[in-house]
C-alpha positions in Angstrom: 0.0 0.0 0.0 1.2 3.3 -1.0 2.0 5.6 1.9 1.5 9.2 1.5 0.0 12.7 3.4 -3.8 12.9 2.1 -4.1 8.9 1.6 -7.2 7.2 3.6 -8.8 3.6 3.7 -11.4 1.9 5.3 -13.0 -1.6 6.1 -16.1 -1.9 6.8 -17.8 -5.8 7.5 -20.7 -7.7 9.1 -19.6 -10.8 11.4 -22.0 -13.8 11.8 -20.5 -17.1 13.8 -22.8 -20.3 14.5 -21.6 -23.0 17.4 -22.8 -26.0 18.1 -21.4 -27.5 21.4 -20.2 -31.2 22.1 -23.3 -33.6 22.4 -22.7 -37.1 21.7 -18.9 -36.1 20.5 -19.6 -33.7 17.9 -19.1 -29.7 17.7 -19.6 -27.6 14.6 -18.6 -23.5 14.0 -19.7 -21.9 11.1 -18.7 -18.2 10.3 -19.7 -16.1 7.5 -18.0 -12.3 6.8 -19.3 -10.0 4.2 -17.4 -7.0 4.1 -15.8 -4.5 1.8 -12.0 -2.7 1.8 -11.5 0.6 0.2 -8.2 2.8 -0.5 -6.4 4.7 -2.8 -3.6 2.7 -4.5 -3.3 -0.7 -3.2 -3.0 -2.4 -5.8 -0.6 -0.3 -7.8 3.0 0.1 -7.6 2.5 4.2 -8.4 -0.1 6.5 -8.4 -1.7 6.4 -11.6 -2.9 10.1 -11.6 -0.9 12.0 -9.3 -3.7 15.1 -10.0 -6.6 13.5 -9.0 -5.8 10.8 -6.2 -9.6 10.3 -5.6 -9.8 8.8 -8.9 -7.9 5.6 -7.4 -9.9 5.2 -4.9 -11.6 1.8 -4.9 -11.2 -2.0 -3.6 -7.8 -2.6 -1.8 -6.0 -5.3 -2.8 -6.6 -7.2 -0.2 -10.5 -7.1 -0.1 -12.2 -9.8 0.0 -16.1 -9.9 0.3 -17.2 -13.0 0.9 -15.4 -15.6 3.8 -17.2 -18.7 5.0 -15.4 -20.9 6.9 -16.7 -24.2 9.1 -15.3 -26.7 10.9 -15.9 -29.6 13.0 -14.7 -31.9 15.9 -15.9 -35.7 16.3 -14.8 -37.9 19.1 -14.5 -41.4 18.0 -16.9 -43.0 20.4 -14.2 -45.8 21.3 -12.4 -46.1 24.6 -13.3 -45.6 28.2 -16.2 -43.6 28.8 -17.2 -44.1 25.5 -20.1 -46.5 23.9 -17.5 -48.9 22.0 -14.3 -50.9 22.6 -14.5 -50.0 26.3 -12.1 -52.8 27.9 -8.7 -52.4 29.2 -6.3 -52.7 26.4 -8.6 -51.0 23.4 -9.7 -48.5 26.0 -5.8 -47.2 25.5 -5.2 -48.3 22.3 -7.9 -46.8 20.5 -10.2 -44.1 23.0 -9.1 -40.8 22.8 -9.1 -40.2 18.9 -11.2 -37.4 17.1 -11.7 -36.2 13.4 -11.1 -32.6 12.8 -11.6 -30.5 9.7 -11.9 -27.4 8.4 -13.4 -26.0 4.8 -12.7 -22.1 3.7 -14.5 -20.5 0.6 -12.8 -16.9 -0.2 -13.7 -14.9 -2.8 -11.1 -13.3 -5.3 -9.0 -10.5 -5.3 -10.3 -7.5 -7.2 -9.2 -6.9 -10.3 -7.5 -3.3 -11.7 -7.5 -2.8 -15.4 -4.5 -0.7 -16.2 -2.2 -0.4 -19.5 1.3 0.0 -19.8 2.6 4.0 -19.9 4.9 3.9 -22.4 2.7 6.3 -24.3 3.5 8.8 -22.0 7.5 8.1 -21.7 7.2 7.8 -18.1 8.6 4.0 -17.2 7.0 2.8 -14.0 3.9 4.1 -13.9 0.9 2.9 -15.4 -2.5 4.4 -16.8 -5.8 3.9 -16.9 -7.4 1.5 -19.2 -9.7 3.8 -20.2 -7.0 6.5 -21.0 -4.7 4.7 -23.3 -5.0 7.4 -26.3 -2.1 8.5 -28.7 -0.7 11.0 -27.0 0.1 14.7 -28.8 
């Protein structure tokens, strides 16, 4: 992210988690965030208009506006304590054991349409897409 005087972000989001506490050895969280990052220049080495910084001002390069993640926890019902394999020796062997997991669905980066400024004659910078004209 660029770092200048005048230069302002912001991320704004809404939260929602879902738990579902241990009964007969399972436990489930859900979470879901929709949210939205905005700033000027993120995603661009350079400024692109050094004239009219509000012009850059959009998604950061880092937004992302739709998280869900869940996961679960399972107690294998074997062991001591447990409805299955409850002597002595499999009590030890095979109680204690769980299966874990955990799913994450992201959506994309965004995406900046820019061209190359060679039409200009100023290397490393960029333009606009939409203001890649011959230049007089």
């Amino acid at each position: 992210m660029l770092r200048t005087d005048g230069i302002s972000g912001n991320h704004n989001s809404l939260q929602a988690n879902l738990n579902k506490r241990f009964s007969n050895g399972l436990s489930l969280t859900a979470a879901y965030t929709f949210s939205k990052a905005m700033d000027i220049g993120s995603d661009q080495p350079g400024f692109t208009d050094n004239l009219d910084l509000r012009r850059q001002y959009g998604p950061a390069n880092f937004d992302r506006t739709h998280t869900f993640v869940a996961s679960h926890i399972y107690e294998l019902p074997f062991g001591k304590g447990k409805r299955f394999l409850t002597n002595d020796m499999e009590s030890r062997i095979l109680g204690g054991w769980q299966v874990n997991g955990i799913f994450t669905a992201v959506t994309g980066t965004p995406l900046t349409a820019s061209a190359d400024a060679t039409a200009c004659n100023c290397p490393g910078n960029s333009n606009f897409a939409d203001a890649v004209s011959p230049v007089n």
